[in-house]
VEXDREN-2710 file (C-alpha; in Angstrom, 1 decimal):
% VEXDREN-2710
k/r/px/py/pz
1/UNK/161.3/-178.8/82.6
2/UNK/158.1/-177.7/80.5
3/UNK/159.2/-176.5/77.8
4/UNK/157.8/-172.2/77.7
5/UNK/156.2/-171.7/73.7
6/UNK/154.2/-168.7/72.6
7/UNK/151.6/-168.4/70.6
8/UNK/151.6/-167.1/66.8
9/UNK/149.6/-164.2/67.6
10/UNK/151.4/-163.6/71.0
11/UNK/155.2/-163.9/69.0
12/UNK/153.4/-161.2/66.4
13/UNK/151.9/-158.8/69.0
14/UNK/155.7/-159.0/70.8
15/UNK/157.3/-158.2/67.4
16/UNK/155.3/-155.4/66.7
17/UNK/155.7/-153.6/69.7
18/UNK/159.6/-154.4/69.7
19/UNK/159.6/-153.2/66.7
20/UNK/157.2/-149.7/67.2
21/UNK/159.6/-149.0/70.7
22/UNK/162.2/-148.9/68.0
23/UNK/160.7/-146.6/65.5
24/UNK/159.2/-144.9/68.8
25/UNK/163.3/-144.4/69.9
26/UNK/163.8/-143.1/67.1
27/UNK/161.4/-140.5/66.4
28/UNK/160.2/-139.2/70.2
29/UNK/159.5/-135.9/69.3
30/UNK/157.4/-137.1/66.3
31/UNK/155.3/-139.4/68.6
32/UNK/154.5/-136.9/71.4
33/UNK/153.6/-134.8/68.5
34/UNK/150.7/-137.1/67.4
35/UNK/149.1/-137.4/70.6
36/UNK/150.3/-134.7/73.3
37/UNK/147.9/-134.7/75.8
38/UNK/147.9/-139.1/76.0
39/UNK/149.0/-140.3/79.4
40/UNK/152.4/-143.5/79.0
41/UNK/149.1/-145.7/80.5
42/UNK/146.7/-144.8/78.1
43/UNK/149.4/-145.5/75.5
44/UNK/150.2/-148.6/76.0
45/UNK/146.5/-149.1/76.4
46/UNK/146.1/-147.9/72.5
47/UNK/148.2/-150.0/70.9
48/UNK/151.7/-147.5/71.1
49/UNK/149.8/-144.6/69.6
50/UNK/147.6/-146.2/67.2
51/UNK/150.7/-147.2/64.9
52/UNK/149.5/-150.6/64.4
53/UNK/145.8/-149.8/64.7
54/UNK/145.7/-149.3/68.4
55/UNK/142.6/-150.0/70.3
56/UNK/138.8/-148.5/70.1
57/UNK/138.2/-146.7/73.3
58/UNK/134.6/-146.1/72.1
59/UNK/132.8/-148.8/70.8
60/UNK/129.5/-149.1/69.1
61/UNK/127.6/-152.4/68.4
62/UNK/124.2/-151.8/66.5
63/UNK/121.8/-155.2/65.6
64/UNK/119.5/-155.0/63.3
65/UNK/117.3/-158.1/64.6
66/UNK/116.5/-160.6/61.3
67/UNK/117.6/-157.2/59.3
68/UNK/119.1/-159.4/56.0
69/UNK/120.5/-158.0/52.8
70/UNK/116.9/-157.6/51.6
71/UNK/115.9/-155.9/54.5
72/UNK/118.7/-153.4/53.9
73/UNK/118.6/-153.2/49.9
74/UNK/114.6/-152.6/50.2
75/UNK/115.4/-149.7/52.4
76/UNK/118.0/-148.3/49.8
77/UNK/115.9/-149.1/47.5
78/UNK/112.5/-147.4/48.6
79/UNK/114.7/-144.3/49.7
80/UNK/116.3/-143.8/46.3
81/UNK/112.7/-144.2/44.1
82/UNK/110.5/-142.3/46.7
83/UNK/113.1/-139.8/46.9
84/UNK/113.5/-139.2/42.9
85/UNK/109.9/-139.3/42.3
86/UNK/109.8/-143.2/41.3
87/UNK/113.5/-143.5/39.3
88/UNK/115.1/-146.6/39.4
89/UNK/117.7/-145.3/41.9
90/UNK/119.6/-146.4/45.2
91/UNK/119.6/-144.3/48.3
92/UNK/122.4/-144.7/50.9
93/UNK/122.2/-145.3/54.5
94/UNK/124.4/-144.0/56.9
95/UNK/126.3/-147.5/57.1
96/UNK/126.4/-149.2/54.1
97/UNK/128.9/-145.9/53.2
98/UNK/131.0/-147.8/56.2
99/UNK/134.7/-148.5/53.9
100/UNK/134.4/-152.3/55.7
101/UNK/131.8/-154.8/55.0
102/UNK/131.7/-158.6/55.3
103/UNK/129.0/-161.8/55.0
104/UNK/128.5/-163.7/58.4
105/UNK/126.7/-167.0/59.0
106/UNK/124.5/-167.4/61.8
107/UNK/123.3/-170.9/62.3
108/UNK/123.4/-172.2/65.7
109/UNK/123.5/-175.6/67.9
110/UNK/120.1/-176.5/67.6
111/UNK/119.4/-175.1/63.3
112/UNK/120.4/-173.5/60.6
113/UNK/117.5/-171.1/61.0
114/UNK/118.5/-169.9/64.6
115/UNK/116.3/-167.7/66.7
116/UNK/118.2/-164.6/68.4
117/UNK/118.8/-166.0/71.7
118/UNK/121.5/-167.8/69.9
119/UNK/122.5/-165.6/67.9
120/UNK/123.1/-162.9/70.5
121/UNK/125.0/-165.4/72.4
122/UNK/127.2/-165.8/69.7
123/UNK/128.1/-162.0/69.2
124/UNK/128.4/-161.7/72.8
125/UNK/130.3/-164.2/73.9
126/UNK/132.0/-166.4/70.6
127/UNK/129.7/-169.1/71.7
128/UNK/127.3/-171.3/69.7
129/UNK/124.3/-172.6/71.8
130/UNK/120.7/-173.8/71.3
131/UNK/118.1/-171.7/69.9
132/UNK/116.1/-170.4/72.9
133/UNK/119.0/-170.4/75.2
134/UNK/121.1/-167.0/76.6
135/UNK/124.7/-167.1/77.2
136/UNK/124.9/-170.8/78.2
137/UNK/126.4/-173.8/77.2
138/UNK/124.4/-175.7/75.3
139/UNK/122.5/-179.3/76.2
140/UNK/123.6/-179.6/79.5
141/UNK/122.9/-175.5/80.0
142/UNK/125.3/-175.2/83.1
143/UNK/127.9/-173.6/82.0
144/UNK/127.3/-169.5/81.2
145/UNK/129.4/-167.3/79.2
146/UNK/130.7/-164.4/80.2
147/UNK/129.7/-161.3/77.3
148/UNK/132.1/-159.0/75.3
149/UNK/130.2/-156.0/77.7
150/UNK/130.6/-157.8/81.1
151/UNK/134.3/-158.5/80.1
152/UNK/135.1/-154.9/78.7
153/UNK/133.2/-153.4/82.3
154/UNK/134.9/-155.5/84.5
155/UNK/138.6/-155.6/82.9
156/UNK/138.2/-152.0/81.3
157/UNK/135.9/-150.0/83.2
158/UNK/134.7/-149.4/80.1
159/UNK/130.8/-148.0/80.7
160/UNK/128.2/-149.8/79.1
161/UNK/124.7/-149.3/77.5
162/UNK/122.5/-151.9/76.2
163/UNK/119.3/-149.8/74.1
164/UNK/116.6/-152.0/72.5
165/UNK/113.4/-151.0/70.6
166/UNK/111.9/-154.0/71.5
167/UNK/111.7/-155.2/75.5
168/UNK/114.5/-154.4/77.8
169/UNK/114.4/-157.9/78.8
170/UNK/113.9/-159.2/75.0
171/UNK/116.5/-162.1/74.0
172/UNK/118.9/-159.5/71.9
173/UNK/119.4/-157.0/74.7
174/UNK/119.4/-159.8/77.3
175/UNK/122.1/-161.7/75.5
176/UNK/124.7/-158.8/76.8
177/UNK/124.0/-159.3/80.2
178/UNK/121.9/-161.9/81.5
179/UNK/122.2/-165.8/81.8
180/UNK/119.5/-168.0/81.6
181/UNK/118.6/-171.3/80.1
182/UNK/115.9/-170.2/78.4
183/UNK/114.8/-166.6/76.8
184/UNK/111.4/-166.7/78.6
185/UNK/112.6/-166.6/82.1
186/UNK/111.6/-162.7/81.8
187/UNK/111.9/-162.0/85.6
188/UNK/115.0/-163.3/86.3
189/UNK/116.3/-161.5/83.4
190/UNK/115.4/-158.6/84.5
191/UNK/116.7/-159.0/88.0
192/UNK/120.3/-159.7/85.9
193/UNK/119.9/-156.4/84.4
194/UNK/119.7/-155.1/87.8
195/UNK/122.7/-156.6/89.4
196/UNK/124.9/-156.2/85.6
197/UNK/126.2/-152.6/87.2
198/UNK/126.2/-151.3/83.5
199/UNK/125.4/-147.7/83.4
200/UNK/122.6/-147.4/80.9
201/UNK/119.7/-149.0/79.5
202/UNK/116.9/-148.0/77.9
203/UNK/114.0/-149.7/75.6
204/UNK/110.4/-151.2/76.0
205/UNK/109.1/-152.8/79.4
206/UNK/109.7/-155.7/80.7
207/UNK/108.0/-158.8/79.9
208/UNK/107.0/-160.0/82.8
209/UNK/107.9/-156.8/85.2
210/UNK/105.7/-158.2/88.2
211/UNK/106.9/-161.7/87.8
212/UNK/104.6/-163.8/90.0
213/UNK/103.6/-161.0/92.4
214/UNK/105.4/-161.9/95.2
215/UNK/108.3/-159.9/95.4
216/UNK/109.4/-156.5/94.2
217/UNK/108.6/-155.9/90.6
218/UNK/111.8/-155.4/88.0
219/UNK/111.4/-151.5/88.5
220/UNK/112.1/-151.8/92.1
221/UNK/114.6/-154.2/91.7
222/UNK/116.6/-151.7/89.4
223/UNK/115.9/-148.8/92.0
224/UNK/117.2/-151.0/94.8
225/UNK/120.2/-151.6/93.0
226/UNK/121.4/-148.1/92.3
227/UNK/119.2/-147.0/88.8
228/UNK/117.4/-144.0/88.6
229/UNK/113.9/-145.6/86.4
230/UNK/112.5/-143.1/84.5
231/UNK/109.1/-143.9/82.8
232/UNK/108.5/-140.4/81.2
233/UNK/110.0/-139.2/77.9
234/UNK/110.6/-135.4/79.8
235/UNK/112.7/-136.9/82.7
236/UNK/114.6/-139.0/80.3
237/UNK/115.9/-136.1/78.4
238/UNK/116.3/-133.8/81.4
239/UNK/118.9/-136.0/82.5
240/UNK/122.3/-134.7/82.4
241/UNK/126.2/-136.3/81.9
242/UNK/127.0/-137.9/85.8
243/UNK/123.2/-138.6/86.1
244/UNK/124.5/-142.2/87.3
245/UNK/123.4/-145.4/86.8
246/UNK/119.7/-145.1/84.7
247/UNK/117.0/-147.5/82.9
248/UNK/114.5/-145.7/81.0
249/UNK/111.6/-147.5/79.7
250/UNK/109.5/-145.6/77.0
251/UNK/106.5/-143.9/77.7
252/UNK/105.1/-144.7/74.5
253/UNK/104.4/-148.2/74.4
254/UNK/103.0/-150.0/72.1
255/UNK/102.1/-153.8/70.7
256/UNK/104.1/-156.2/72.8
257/UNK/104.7/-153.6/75.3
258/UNK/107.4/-152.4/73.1
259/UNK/108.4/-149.0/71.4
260/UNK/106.2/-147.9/68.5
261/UNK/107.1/-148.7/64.9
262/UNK/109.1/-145.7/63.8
263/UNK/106.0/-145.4/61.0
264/UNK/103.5/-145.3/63.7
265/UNK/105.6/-142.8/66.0
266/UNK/104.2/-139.2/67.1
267/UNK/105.9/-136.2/66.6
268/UNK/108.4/-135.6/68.9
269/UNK/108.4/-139.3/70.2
270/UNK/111.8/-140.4/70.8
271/UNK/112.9/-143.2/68.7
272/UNK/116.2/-145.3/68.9
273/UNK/118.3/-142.2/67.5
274/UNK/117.2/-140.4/70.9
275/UNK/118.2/-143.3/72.9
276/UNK/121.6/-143.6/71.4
277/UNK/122.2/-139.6/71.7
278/UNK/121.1/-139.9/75.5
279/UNK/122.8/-143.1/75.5
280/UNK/126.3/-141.4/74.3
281/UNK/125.8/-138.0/76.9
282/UNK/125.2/-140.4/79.7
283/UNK/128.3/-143.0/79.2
284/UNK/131.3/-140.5/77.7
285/UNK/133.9/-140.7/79.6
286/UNK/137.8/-140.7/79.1
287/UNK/138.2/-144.4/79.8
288/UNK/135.9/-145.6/77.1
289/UNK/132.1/-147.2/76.8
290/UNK/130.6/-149.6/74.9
291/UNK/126.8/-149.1/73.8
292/UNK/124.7/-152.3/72.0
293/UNK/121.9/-150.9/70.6
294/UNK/119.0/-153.2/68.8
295/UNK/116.7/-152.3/65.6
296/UNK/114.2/-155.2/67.4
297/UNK/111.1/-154.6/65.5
298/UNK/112.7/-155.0/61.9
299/UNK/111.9/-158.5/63.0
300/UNK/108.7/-158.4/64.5
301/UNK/107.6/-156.4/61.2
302/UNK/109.1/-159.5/59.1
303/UNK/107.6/-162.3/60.9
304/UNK/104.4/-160.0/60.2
305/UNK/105.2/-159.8/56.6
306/UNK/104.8/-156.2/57.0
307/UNK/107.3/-154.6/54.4
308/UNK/107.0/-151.1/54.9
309/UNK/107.2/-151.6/58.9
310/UNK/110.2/-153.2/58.2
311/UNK/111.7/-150.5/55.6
312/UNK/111.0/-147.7/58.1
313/UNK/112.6/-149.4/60.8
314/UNK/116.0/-150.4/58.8
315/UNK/115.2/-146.2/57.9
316/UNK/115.5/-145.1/61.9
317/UNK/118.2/-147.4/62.5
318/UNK/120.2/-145.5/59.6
319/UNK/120.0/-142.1/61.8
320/UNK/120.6/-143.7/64.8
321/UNK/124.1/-145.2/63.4
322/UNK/124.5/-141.7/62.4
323/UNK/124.4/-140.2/65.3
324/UNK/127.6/-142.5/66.1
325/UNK/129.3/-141.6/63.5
326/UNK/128.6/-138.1/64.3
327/UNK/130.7/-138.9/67.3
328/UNK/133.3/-141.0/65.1
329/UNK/134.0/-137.9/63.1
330/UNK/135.0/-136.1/66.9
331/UNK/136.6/-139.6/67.8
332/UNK/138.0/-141.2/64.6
333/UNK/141.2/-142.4/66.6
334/UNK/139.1/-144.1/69.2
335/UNK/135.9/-145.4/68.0
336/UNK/134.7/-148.4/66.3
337/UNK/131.1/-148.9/64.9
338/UNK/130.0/-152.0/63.6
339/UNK/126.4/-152.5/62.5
340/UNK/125.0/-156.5/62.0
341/UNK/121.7/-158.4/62.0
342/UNK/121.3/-161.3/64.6
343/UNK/119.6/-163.4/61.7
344/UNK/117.6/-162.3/59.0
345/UNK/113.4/-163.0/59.4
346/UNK/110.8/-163.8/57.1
347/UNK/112.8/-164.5/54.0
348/UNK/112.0/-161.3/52.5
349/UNK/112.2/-161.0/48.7
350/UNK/112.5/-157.6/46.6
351/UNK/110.3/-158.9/43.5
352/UNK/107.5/-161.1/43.4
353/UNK/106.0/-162.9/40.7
354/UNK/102.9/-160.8/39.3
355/UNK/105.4/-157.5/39.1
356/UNK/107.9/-159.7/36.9
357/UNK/110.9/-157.9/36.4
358/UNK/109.7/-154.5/38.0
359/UNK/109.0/-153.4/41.8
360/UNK/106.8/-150.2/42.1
361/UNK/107.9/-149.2/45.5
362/UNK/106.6/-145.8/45.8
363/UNK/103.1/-147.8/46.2
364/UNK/104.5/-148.1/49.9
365/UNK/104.0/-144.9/50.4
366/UNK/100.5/-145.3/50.5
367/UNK/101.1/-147.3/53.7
368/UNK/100.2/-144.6/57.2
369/UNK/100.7/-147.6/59.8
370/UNK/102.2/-150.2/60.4
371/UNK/100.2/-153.9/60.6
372/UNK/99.8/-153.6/64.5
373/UNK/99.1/-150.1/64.8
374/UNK/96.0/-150.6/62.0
375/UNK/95.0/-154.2/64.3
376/UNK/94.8/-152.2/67.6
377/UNK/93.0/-149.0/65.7
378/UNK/90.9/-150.1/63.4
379/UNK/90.4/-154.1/63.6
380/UNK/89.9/-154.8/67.0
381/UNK/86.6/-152.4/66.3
382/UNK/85.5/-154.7/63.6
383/UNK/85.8/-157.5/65.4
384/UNK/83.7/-156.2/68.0
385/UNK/81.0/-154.5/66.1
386/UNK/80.7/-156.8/63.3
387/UNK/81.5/-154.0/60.7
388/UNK/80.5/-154.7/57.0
389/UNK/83.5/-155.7/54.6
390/UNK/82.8/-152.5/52.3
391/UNK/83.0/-150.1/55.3
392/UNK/86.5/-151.8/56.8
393/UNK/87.9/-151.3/53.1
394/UNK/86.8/-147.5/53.4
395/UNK/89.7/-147.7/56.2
396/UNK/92.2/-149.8/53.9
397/UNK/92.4/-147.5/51.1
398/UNK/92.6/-144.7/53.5
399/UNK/95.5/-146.1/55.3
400/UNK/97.4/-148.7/52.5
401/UNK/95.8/-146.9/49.3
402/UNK/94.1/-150.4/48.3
403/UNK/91.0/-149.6/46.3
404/UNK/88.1/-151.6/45.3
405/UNK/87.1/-151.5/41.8
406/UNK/83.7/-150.5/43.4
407/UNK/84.9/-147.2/44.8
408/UNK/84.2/-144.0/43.5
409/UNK/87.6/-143.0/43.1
410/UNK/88.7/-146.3/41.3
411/UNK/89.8/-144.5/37.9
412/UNK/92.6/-142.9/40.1
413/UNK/94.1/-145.8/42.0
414/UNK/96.5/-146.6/39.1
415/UNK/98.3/-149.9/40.7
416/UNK/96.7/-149.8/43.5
417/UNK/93.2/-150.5/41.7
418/UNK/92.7/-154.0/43.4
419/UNK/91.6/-157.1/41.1
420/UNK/88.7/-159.5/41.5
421/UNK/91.0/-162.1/42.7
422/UNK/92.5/-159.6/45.6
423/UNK/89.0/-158.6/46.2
424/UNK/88.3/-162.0/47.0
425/UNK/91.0/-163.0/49.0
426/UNK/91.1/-159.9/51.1
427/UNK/86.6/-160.6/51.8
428/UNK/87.9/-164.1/52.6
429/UNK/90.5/-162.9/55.2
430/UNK/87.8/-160.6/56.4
431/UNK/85.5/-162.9/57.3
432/UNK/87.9/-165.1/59.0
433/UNK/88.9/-162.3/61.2
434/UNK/85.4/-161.9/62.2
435/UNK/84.7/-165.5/62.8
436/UNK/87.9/-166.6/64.4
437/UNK/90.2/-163.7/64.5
438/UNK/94.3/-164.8/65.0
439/UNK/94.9/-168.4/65.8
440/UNK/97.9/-170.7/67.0
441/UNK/99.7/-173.0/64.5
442/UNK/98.3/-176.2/65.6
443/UNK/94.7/-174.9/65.4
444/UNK/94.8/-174.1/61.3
445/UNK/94.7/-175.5/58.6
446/UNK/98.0/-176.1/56.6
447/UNK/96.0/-173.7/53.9
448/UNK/95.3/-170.8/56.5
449/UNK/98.9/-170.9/58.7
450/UNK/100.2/-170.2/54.8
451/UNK/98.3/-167.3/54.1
452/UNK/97.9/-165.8/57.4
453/UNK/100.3/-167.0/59.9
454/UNK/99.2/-166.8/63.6
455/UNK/98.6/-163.2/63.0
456/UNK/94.8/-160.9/62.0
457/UNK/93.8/-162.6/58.9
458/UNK/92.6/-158.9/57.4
459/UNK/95.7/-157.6/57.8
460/UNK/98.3/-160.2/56.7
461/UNK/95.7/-160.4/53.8
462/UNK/95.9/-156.1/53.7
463/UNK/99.8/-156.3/54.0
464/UNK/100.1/-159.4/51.3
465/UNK/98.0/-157.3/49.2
466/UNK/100.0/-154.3/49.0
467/UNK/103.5/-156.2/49.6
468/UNK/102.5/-158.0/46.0
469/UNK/101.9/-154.7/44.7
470/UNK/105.0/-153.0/45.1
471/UNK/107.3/-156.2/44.1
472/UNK/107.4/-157.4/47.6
473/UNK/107.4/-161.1/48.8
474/UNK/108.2/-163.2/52.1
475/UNK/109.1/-167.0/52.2
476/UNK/107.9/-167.2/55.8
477/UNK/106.5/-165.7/59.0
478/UNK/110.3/-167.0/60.8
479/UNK/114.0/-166.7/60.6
480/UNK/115.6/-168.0/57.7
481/UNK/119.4/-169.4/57.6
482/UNK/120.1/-166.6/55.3
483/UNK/123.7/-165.1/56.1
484/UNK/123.9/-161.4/57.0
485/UNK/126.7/-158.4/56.3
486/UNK/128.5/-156.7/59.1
487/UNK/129.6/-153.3/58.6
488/UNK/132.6/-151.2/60.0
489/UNK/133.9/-148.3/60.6
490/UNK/137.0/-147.1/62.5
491/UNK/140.0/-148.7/64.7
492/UNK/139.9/-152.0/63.9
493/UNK/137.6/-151.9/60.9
494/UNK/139.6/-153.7/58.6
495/UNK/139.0/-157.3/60.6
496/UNK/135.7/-157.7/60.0
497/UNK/135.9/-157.6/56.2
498/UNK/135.9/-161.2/54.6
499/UNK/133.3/-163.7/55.1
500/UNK/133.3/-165.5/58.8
501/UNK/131.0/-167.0/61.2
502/UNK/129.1/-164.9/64.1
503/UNK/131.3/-166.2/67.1
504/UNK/134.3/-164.0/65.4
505/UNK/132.0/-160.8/65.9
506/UNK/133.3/-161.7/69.9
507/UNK/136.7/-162.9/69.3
508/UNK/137.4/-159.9/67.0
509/UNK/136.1/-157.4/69.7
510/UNK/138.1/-159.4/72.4
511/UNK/141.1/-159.5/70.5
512/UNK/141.0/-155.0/69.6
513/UNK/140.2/-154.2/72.9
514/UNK/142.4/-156.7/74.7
515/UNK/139.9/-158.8/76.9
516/UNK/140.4/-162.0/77.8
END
């Protein structure tokens, strides 16, 4: 006869409920006390009242794609000095005040600088697979993983929300519902979105939304599976709680058919902190939700070297965690936030060799837009009309402060007064743009791919420029194998303290919320 054994954590779980039905037998009165209007169901459900941390009914996930330590300290930073007029001083964000932080490492199967298809899988699911690849095993890829949201929807009936400011279809947002061996299969993506059944999603468009014209786009697909679509940002926030099953894409898109930069946003566009408020109206409901929301274009602004994109970002995705822990402080017996990067991009650096020991970050205020936003408004005009170097740097110092020591105004530019080198460099840029404009990898010179990347010359010469100036620096236009913090707050906080790989991000989840 097999011989019956339980597991460690299976003889502790039975131990401490024997033990809390004891202390519950003794002390009824005191228990109903602490949560009278509970159902027994719902109880059991919570871990016997929360006495041995019970379990988050209300759970918030928020990536901050390629959002390192740097990423998050040059935020701090830049808030603290700008706010106190240049002092050497450290704002706060909303969650680096979270009582829980720990260091996680986010290499996958393929490298130790993964890419976020990867890493997503691993959050999602407690999976490692190859960079590229979304929620199946790697190699072979014929295996898929199931994802902490399906799980939680289809065990729980727990609603869920998946928000991106990137595409809707992009590898973070994708990696919670979709299965696919590689990230670019866009279309079918999109279709998986449709037939997930979760309750809310909301972000950029689709990458490939017609896929190859013959057959109903992913907009139809979504309708025909239940969604209401709303394209329009005055729809989107008429909608009411019991609106039903929605997917709103942004009517403001911009470069890569994704939201705007939170820098480059109008008045009165909604950013990700509108998303996760219509997000948490839409999905509240008494048997819990779950709601993944993604900061994606920290890492397009790092792979573009853009530092000031990048700190205004990590900014916006400060309010938007707010904005759950607005509903934490309503909830604080039910809800869990936890805020995490995928990877971290563009190995940035808060000092750089010409500032020495000093960063002079208020000289980022001088930036208006971010390094697409000035390509699409200013530079693709250049390009086209052939504009004279002097004239485009008219545009530059009114948009980055950069000054040439020709300028009229030179005497007030303080350390924004550019040198004869930068001069140089940034004429040289210049005249690459208008000659050959952005360029693959494998078409440049070891020399150009260093300074410019595959992006505008001008403007990675523009952002480098100013970057330099302020005690910036980047190592690289991709991911780095750097490891990243996870912060948390509420039930079940305390586990993600410590230093642990991404996988446990799922195991941890599964194990609070009781999954399997």
């Amino acid at each position: 006869m097999k011989e019956n054994k339980m597991s460690r954590r299976s003889f502790l779980k039975a131990g401490a409920f024997a033990s809390a039905a004891g202390m519950l037998a003794a002390a009824p009165a005191a228990a109903h006390a602490a949560a009278p209007n509970v159902d027994k169901a719902a109880e059991e459900e919570n871990g016997l009242l929360g006495i041995f941390g019970g379990k988050p009914k209300y759970v918030f996930l928020f990536i901050g794609d390629g959002m390192g330590t740097a990423q998050i300290q040059s935020a701090r930073f830049y808030k603290g000095t700008v706010e106190n007029n240049g002092a050497v001083t450290e704002g706060e964000l909303s969650f680096t005040q979270f009582p829980e932080v720990g260091s996680v490492t986010t290499y996958d199967s393929t490298s130790f600088c993964p890419d976020s298809a990867s890493t997503a899988t691993s959050i999602a699911t407690g999976h490692k697979t190859e960079s590229g690849v979304i929620n199946m095993c790697p190699w072979t890829r014929d295996v898929p993983y199931e994802t902490i949201a399906e799980k939680l929807h289809a065990q729980k009936n727990y609603k869920v929300g998946v928000v991106s400011s990137v595409n809707i279809d992009h590898a973070t947002p994708a990696a919670f519902y979709a299965h696919q061996k590689t990230r670019k299969n866009y279309y079918a993506i999109g279709k998986e979105l449709a037939a997930s059944g979760f309750e809310y999603f909301a972000g950029g468009e689709f990458q490939k939304v017609n896929g190859d014209g013959t057959g109903p786009n992913n907009h139809e697909i979504a309708a025909q599976n239940g969604y209401n679509v709303v394209t329009r940002q005055a729809d989107a926030a008429a909608l009411k709680a019991g609106a039903g099953k929605t997917l709103i894409i942004a009517e403001a898109l911009a470069d890569g058919k994704a939201m705007n930069y939170s820098m480059d946003a109008a008045a009165g566009e909604w950013q990700l902190t509108d998303y996760v408020k219509k997000g948490i109206e839409l999905l509240d409901n008494k048997k819990g939700f779950f709601l993944m929301t993604e900061s994606g274009k920290i890492d397009w602004a790092c792979h573009a070297n853009d530092a000031a994109a990048s700190i205004h970002d990590v900014l916006e995705m400060s309010n938007a965690v707010q904005t759950a822990v607005d509903f934490y402080n309503a909830h604080p017996n039910d809800t869990l936030i936890l805020v995490t990067a995928d990877h971290e991009t563009g190995g940035m650096a808060i000092g750089y060799k010409t500032t020495n020991y000093d960063t002079f970050l208020t000289n980022l205020t001088h930036q208006k837009m971010s390094y697409a936003k000035f390509d699409s408004t200013y530079v693709k005009g250049y390009i086209a009309n052939k504009t004279p170097f002097e004239a485009a740097m008219a545009d530059v110092k009114a948009n980055f402060g950069l000054t040439l020591p020709t300028d009229p105004d030179a005497a007030k530019a303080g350390k924004l007064l550019l040198t004869d080198y930068e001069v140089e460099n940034l004429r040289k840029a210049y005249e690459r743009t208008l000659a050959v404009g952005s360029s693959s990898q494998k078409e440049m010179s070891q020399q150009d791919y260093e300074l410019y990347g595959t992006y505008i010359p001008f403007s990675m010469a523009v952002c480098h420029t100013i970057n330099h100036k302020s005690g910036m620096d980047h190592t690289t236009y991709a991911h780095t194998g750097a490891p990243v913090n996870i912060y948390a707050l509420g039930v079940g906080a305390e586990k993600f303290r410590g230093v642990f790989d991404n996988t446990e991000i799922y195991h941890k989840l599964a194990e609070l919320t009781g999954v399997q």
